[in-house]
Each structure stands twice: as structure tokens, then as C-alpha cells.
mmCIF file of the N, C-alpha and C atoms, coordinates in Angstrom:
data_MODEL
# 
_entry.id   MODEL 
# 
loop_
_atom_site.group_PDB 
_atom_site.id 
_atom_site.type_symbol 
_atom_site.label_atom_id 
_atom_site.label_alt_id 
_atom_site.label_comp_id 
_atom_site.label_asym_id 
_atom_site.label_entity_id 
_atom_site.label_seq_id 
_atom_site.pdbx_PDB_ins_code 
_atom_site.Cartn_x 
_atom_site.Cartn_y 
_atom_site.Cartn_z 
_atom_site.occupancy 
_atom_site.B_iso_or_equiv 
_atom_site.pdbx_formal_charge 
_atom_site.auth_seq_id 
_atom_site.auth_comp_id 
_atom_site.auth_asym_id 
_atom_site.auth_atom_id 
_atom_site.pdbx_PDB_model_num 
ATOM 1   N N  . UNK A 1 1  ? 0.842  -1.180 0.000   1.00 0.00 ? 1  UNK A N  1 
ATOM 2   C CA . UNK A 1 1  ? 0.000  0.000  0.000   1.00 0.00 ? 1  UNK A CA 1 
ATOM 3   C C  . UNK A 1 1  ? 0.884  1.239  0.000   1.00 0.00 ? 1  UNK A C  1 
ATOM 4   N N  . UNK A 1 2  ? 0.833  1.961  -0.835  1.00 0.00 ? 2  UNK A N  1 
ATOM 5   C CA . UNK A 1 2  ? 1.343  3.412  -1.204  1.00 0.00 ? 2  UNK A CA 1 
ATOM 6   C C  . UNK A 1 2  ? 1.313  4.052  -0.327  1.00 0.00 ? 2  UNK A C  1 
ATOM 7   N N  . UNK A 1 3  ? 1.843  4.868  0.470   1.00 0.00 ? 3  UNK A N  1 
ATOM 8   C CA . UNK A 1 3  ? 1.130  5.925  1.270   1.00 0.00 ? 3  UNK A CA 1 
ATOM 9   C C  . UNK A 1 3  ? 1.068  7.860  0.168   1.00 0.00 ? 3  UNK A C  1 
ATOM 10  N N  . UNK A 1 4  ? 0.282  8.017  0.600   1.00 0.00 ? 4  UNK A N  1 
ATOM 11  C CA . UNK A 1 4  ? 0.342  9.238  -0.681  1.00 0.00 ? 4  UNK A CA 1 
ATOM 12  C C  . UNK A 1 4  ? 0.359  10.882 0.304   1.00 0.00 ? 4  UNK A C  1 
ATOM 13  N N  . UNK A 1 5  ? 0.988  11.347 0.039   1.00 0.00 ? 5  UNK A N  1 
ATOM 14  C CA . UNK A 1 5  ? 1.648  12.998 0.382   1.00 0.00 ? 5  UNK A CA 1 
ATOM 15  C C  . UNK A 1 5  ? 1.765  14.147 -0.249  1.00 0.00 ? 5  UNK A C  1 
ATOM 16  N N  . UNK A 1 6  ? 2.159  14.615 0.078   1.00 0.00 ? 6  UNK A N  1 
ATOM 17  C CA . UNK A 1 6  ? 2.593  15.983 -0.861  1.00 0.00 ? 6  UNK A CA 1 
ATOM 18  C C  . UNK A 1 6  ? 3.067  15.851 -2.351  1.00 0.00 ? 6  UNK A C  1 
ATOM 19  N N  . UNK A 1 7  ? 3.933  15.198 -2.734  1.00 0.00 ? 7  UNK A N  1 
ATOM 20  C CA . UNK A 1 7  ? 4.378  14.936 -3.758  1.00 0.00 ? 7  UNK A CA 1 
ATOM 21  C C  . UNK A 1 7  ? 3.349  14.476 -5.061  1.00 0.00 ? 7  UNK A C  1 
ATOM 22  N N  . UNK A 1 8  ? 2.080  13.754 -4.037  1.00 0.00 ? 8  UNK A N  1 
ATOM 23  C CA . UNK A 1 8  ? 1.196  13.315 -5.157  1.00 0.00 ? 8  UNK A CA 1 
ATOM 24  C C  . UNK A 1 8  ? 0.490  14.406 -5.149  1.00 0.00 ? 8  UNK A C  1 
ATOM 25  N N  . UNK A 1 9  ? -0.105 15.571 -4.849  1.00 0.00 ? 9  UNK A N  1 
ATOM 26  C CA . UNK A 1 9  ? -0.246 16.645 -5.187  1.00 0.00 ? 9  UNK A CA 1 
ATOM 27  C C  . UNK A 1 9  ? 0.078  17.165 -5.599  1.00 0.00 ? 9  UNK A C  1 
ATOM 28  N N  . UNK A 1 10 ? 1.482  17.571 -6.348  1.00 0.00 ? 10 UNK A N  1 
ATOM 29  C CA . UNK A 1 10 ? 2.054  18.251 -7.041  1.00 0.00 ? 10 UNK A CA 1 
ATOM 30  C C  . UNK A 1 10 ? 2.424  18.170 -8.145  1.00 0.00 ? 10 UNK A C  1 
ATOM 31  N N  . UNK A 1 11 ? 1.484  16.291 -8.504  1.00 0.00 ? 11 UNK A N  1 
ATOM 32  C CA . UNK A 1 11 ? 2.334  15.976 -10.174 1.00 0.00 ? 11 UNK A CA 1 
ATOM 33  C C  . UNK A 1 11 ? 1.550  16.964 -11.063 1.00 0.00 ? 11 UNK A C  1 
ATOM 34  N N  . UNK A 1 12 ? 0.432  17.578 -10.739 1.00 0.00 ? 12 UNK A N  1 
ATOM 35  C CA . UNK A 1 12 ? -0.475 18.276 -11.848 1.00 0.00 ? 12 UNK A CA 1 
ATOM 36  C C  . UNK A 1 12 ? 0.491  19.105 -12.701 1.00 0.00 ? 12 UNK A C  1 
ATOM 37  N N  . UNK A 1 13 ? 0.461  18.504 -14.059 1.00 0.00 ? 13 UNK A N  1 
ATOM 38  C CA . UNK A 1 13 ? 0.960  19.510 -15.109 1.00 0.00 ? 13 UNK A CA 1 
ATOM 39  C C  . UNK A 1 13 ? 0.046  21.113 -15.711 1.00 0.00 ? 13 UNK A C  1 
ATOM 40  N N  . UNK A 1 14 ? 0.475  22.404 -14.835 1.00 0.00 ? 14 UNK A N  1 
ATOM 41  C CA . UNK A 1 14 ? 0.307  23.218 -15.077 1.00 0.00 ? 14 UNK A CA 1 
ATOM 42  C C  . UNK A 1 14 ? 0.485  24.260 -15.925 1.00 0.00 ? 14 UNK A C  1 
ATOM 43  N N  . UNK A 1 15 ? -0.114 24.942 -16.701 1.00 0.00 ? 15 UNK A N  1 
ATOM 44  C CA . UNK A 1 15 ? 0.414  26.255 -17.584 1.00 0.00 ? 15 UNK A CA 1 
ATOM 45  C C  . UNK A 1 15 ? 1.022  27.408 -17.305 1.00 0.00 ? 15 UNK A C  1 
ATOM 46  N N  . UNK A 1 16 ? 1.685  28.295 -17.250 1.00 0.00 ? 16 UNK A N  1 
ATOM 47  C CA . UNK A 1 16 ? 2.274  29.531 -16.866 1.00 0.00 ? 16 UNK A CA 1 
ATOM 48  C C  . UNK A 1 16 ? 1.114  30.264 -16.116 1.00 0.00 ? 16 UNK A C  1 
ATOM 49  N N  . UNK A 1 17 ? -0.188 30.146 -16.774 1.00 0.00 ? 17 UNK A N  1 
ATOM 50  C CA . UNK A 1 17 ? -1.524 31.591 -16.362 1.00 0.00 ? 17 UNK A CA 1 
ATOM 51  C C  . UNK A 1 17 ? -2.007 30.249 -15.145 1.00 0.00 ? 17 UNK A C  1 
ATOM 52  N N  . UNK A 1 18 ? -1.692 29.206 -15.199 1.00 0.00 ? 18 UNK A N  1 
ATOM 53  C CA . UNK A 1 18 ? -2.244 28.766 -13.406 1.00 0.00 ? 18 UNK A CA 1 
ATOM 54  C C  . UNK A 1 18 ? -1.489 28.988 -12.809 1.00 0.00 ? 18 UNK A C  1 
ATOM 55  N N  . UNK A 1 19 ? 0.259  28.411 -12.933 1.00 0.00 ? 19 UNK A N  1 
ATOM 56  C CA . UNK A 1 19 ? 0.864  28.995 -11.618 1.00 0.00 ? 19 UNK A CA 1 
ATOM 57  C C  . UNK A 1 19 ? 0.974  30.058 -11.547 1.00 0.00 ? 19 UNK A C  1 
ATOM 58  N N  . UNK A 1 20 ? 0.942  31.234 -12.148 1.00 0.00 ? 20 UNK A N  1 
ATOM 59  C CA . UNK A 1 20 ? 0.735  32.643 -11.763 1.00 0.00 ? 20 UNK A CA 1 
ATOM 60  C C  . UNK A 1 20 ? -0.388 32.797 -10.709 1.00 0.00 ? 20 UNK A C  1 
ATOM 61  N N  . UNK A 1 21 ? -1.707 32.311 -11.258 1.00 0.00 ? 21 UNK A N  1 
ATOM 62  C CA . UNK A 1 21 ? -2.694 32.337 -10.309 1.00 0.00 ? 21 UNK A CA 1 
ATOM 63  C C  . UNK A 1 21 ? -2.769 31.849 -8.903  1.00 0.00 ? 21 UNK A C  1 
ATOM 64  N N  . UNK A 1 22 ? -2.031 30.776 -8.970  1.00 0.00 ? 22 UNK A N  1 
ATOM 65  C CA . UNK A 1 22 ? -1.615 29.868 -7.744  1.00 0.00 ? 22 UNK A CA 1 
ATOM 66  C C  . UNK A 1 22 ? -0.907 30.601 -6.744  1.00 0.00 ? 22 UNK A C  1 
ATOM 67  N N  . UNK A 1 23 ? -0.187 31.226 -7.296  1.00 0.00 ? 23 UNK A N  1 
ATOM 68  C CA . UNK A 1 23 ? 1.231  32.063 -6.870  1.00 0.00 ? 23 UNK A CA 1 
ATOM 69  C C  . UNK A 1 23 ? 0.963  33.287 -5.976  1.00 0.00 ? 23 UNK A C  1 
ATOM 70  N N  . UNK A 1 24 ? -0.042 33.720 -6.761  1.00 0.00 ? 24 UNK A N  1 
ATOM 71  C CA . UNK A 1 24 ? -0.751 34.996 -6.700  1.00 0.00 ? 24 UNK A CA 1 
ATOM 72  C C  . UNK A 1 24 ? -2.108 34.618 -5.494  1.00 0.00 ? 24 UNK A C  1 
ATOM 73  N N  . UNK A 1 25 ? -2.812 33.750 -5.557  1.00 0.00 ? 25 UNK A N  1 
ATOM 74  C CA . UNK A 1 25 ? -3.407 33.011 -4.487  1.00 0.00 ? 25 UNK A CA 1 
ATOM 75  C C  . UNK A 1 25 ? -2.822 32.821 -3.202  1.00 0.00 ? 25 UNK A C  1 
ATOM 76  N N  . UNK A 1 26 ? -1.583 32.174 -3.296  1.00 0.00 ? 26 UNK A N  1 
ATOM 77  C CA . UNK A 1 26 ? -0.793 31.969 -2.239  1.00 0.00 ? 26 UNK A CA 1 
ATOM 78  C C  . UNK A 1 26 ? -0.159 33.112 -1.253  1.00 0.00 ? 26 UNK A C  1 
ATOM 79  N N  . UNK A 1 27 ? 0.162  33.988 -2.302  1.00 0.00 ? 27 UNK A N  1 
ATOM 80  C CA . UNK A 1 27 ? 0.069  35.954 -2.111  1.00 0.00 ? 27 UNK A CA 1 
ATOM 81  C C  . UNK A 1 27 ? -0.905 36.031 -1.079  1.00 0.00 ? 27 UNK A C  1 
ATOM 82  N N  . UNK A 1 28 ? -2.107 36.272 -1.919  1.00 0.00 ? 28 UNK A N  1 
ATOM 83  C CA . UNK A 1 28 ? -2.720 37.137 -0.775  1.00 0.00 ? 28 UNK A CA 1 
ATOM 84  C C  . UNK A 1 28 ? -3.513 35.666 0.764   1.00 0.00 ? 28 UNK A C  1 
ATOM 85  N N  . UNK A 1 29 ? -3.342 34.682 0.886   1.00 0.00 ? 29 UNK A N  1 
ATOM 86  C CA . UNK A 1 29 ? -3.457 33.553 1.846   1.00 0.00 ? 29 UNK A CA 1 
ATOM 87  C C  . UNK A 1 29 ? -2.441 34.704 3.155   1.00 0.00 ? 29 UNK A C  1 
ATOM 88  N N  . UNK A 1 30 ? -0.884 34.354 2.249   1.00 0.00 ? 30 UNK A N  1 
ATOM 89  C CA . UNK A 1 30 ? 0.152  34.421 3.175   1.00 0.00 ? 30 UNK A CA 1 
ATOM 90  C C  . UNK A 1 30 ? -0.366 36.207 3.797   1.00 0.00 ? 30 UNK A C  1 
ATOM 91  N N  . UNK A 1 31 ? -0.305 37.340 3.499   1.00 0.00 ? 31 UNK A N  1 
ATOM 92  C CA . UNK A 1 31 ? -0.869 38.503 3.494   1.00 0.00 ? 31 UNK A CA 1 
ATOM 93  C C  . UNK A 1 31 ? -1.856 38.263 4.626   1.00 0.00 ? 31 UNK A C  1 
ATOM 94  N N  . UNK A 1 32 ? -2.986 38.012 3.870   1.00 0.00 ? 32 UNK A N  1 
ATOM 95  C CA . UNK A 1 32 ? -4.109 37.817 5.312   1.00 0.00 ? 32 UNK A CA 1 
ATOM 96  C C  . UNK A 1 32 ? -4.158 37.161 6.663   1.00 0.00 ? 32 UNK A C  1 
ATOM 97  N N  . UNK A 1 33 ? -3.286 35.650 6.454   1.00 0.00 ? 33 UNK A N  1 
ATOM 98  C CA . UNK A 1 33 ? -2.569 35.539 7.595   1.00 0.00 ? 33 UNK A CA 1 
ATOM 99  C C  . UNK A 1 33 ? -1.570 36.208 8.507   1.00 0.00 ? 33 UNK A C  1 
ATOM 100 N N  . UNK A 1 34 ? -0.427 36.907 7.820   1.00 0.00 ? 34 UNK A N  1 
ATOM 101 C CA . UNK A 1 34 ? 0.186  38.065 8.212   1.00 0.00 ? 34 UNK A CA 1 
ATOM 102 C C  . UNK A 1 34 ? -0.459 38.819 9.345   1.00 0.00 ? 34 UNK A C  1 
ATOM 103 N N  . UNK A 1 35 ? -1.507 39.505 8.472   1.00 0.00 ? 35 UNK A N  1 
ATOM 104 C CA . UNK A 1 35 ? -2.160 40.779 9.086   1.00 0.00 ? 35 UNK A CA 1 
ATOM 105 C C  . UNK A 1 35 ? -2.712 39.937 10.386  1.00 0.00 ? 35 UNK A C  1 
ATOM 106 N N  . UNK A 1 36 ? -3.554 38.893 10.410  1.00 0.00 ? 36 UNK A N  1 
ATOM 107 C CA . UNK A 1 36 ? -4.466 38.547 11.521  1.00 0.00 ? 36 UNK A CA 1 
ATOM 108 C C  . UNK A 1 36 ? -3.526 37.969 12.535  1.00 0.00 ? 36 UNK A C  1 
ATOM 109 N N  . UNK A 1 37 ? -2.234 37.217 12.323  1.00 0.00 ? 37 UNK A N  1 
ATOM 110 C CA . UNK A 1 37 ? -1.508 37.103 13.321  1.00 0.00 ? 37 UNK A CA 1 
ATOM 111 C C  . UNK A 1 37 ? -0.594 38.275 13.998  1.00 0.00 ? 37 UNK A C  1 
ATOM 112 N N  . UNK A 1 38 ? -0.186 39.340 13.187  1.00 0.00 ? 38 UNK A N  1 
ATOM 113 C CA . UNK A 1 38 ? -0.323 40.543 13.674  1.00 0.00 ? 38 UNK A CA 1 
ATOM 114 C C  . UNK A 1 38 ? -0.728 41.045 14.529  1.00 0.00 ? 38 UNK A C  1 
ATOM 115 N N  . UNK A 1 39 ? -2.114 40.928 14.182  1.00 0.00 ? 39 UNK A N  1 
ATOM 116 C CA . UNK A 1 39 ? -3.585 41.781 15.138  1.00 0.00 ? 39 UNK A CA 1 
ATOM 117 C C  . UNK A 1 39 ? -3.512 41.059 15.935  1.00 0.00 ? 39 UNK A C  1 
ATOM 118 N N  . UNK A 1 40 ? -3.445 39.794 16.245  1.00 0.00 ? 40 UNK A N  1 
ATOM 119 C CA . UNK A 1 40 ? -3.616 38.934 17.628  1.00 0.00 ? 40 UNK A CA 1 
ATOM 120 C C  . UNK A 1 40 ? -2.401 38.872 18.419  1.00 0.00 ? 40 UNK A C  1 
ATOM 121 N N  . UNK A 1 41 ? -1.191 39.646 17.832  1.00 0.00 ? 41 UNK A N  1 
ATOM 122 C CA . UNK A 1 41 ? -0.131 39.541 18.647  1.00 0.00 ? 41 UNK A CA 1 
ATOM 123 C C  . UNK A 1 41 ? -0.427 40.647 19.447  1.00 0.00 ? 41 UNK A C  1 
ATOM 124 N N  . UNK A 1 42 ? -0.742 41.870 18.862  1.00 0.00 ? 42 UNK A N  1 
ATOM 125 C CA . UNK A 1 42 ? -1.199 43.295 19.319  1.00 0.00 ? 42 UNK A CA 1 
ATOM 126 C C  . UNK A 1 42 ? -2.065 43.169 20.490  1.00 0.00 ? 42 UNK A C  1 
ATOM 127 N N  . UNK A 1 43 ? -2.507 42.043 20.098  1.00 0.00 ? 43 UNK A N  1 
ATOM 128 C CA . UNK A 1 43 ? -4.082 41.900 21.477  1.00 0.00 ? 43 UNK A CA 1 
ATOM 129 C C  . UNK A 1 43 ? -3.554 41.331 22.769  1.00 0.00 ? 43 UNK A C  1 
ATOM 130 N N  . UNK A 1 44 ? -1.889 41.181 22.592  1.00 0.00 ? 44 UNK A N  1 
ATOM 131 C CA . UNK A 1 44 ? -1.592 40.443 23.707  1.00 0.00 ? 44 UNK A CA 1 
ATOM 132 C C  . UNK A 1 44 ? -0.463 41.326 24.362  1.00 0.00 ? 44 UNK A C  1 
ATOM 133 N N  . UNK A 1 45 ? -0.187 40.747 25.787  1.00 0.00 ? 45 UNK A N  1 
ATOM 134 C CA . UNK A 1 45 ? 0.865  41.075 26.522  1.00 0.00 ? 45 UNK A CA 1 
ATOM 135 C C  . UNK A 1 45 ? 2.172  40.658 26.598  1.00 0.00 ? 45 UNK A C  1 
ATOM 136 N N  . UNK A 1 46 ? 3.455  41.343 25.665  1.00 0.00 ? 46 UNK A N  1 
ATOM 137 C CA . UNK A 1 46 ? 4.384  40.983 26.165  1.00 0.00 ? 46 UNK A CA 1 
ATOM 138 C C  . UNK A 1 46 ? 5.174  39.418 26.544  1.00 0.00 ? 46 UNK A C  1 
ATOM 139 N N  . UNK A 1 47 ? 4.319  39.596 28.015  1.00 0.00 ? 47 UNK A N  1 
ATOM 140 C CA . UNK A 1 47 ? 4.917  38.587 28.888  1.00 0.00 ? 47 UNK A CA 1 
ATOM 141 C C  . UNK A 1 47 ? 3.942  37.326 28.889  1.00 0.00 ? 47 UNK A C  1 
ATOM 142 N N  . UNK A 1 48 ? 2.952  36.921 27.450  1.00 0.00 ? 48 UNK A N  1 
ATOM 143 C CA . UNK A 1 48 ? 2.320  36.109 27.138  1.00 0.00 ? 48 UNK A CA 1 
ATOM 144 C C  . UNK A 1 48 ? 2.856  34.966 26.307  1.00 0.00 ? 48 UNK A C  1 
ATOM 145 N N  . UNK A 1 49 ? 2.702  33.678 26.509  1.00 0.00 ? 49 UNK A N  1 
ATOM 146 C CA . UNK A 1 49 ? 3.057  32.446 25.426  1.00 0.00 ? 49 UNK A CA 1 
ATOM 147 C C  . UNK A 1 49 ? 2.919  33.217 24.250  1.00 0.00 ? 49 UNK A C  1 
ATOM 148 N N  . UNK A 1 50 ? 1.305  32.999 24.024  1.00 0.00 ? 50 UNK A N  1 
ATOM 149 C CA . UNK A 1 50 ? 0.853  33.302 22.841  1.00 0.00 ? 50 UNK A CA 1 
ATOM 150 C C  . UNK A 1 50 ? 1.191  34.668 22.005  1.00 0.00 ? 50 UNK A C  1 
ATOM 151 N N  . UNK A 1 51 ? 1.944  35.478 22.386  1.00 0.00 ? 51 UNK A N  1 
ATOM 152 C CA . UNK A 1 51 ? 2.633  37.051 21.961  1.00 0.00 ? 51 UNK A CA 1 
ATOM 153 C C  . UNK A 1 51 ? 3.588  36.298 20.840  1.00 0.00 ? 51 UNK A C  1 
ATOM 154 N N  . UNK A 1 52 ? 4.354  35.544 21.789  1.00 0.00 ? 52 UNK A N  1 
ATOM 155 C CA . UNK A 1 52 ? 5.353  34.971 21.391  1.00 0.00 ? 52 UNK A CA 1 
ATOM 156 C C  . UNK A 1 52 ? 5.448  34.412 20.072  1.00 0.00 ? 52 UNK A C  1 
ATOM 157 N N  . UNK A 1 53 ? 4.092  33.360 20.076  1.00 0.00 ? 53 UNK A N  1 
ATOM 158 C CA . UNK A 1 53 ? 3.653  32.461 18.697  1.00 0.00 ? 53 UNK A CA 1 
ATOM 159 C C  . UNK A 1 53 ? 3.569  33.405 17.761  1.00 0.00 ? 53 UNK A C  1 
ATOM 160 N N  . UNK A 1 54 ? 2.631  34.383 18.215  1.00 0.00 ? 54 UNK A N  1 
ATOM 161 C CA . UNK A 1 54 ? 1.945  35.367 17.126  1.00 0.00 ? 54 UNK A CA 1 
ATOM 162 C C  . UNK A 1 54 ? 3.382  35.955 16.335  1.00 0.00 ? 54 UNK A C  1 
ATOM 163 N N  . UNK A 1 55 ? 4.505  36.750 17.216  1.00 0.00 ? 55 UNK A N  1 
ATOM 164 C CA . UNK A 1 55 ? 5.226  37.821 17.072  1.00 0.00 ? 55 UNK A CA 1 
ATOM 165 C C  . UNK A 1 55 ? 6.278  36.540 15.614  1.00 0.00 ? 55 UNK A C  1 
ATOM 166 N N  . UNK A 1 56 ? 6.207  35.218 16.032  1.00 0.00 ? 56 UNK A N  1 
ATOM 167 C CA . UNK A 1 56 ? 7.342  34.182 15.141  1.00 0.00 ? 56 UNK A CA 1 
ATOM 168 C C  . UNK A 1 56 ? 6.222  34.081 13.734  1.00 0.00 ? 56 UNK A C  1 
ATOM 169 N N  . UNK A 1 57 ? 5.214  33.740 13.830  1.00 0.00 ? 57 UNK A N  1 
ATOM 170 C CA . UNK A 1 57 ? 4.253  33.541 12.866  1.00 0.00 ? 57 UNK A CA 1 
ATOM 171 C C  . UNK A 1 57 ? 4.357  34.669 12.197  1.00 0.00 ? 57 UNK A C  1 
ATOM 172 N N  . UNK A 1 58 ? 3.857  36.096 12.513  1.00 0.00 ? 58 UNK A N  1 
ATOM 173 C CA . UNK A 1 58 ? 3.965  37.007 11.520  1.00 0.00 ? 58 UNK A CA 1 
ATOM 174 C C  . UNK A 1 58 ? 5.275  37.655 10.525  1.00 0.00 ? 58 UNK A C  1 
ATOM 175 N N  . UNK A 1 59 ? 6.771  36.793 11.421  1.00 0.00 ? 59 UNK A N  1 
ATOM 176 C CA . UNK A 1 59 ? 7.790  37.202 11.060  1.00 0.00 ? 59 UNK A CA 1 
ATOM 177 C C  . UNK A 1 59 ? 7.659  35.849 9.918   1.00 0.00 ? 59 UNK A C  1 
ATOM 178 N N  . UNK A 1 60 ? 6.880  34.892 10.028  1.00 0.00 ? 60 UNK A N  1 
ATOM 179 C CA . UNK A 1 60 ? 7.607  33.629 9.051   1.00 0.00 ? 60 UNK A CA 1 
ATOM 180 C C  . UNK A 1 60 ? 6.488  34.032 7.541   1.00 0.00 ? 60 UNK A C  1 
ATOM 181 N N  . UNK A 1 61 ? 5.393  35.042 8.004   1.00 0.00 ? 61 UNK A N  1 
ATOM 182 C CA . UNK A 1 61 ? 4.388  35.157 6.492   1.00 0.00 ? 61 UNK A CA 1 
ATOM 183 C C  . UNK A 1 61 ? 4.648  36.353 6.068   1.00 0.00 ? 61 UNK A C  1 
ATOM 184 N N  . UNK A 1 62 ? 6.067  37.192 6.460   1.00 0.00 ? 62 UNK A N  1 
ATOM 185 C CA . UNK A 1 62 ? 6.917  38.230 6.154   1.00 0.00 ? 62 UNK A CA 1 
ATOM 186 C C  . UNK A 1 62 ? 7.632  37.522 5.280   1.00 0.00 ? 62 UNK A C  1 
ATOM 187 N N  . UNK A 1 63 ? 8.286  36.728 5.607   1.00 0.00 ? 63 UNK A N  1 
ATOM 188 C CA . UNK A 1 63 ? 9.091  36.039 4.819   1.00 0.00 ? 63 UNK A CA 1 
ATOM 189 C C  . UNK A 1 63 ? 8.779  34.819 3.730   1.00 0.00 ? 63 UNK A C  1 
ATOM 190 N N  . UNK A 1 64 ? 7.552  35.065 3.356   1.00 0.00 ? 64 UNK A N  1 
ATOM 191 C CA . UNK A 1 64 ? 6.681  33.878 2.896   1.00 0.00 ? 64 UNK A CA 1 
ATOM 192 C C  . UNK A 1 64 ? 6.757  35.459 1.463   1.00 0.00 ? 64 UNK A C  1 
ATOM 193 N N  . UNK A 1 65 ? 6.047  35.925 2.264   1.00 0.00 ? 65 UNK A N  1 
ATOM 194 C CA . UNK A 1 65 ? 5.306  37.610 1.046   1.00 0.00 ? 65 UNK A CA 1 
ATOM 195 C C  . UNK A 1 65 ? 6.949  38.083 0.338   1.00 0.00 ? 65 UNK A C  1 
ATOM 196 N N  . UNK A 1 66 ? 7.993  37.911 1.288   1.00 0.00 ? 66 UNK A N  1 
ATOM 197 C CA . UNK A 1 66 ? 9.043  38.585 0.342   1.00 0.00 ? 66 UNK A CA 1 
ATOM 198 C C  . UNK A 1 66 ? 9.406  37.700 -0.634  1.00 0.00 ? 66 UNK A C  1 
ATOM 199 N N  . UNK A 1 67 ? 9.465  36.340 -0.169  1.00 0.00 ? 67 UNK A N  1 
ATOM 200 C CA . UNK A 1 67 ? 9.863  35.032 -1.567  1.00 0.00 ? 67 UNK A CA 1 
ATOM 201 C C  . UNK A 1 67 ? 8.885  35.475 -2.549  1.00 0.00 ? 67 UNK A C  1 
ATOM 202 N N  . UNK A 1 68 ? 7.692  34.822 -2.374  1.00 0.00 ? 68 UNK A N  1 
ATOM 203 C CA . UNK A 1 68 ? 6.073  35.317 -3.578  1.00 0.00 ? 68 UNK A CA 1 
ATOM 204 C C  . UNK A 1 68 ? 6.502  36.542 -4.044  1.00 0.00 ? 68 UNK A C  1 
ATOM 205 N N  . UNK A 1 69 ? 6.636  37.879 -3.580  1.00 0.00 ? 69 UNK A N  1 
ATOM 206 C CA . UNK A 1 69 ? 6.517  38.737 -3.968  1.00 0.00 ? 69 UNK A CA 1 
ATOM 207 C C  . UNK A 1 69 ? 8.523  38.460 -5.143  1.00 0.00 ? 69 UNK A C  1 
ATOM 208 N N  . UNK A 1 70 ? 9.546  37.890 -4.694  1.00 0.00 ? 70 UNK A N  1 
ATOM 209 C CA . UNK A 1 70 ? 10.421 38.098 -5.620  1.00 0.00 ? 70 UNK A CA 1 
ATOM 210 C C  . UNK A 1 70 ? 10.003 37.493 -6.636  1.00 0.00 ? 70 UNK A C  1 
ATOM 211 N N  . UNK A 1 71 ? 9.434  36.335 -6.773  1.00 0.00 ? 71 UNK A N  1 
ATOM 212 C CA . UNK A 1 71 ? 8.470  35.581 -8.058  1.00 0.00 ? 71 UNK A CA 1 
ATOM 213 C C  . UNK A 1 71 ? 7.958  36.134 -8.469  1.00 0.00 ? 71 UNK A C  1 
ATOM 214 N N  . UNK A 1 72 ? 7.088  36.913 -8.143  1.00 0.00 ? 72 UNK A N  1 
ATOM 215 C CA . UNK A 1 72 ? 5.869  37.300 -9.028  1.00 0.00 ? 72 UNK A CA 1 
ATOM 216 C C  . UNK A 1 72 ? 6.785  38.792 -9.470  1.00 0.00 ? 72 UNK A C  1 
ATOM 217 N N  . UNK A 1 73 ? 7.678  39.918 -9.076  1.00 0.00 ? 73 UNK A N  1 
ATOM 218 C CA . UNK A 1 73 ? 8.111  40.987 -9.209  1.00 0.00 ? 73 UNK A CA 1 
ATOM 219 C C  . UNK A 1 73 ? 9.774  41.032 -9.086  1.00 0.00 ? 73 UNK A C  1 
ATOM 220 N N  . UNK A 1 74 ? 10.276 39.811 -9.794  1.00 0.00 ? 74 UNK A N  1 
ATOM 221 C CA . UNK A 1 74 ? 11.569 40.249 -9.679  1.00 0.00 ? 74 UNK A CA 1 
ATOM 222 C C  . UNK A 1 74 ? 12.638 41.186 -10.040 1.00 0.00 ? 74 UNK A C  1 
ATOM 223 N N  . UNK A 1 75 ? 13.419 41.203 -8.414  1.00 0.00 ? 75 UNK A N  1 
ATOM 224 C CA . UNK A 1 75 ? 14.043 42.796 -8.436  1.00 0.00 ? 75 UNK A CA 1 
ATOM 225 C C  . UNK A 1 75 ? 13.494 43.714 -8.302  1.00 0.00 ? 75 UNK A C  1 
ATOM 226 N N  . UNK A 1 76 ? 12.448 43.803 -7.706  1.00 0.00 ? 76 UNK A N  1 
ATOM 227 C CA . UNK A 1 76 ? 11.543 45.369 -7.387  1.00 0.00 ? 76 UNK A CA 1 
ATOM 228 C C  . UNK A 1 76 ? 11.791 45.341 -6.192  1.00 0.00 ? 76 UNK A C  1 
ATOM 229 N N  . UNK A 1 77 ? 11.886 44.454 -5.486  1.00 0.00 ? 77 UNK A N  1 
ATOM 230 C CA . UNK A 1 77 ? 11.840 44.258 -3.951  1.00 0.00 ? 77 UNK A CA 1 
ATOM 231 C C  . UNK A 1 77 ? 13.484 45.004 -3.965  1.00 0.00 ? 77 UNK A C  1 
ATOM 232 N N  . UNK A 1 78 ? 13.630 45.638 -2.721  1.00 0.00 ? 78 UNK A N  1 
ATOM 233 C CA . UNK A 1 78 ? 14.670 45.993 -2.662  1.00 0.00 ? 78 UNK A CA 1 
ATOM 234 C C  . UNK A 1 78 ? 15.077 46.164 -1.518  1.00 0.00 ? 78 UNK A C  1 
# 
């Protein structure tokens, strides 16, 4: 028995105008997560676990938006 993962999701042979879309999808996902883990870090104290989660999470869909964004706009980022 196979076990099936990620990889079998990804055999789909795509065109340039889907992974753009995909890409661009994945854009604004990472973005809106951003912002709302943001806002929920804001809602907290400091000296809270959960500050903590929030403050690593919004730094990792910072760094999610600057990759996407060099794909989709390379070299604008600066």
C-alpha cells in the first residue's frame, strides 16, 4: 500500500496563467494571515506564550510575502 503525500499533489501539469494564479493566491493567503496574526499579537501582553507564537508567525508570512513577492516581481523588492 502506497502511502500518498505531498508529492502526489504536485504531479499536476500546469500552464504559466495557473501557476501565476496559484502564486498569486498563495500571495494574498500568506498577506491575510500576516495581518491577523499581527492583530492577535497586538491583542496580547508581552509577557504572554501566545505574543510569542503570534510575534514568530507574523515574522515567518513576512518572509513567505518577500519570496512570492520576488516571483511574481523580480528585483523590485529591494
Amino acid at each position: 500500500m502506497a502511502i500518498g503525500g505531498y508529492a502526489d499533489v504536485m504531479t499536476d501539469v500546469v500552464d504559466s496563467d495557473e501557476l501565476l494564479r496559484r502564486i498569486q493566491r498563495a500571495r494574498a493567503c500568506a498577506q491575510q494571515e500576516k495581518r491577523r496574526w499581527r492583530a492577535q499579537g497586538e491583542g496580547l501582553g508581552a509577557d504572554e506564550p501566545e505574543a510569542r507564537e503570534a510575534a514568530v508567525r507574523t515574522l515567518a508570512y513576512e518572509a513567505v510575502l518577500r519570496v512570492l513577492d520576488e516571483i511574481l516581481t523580480p528585483g523590485k523588492a529591494g
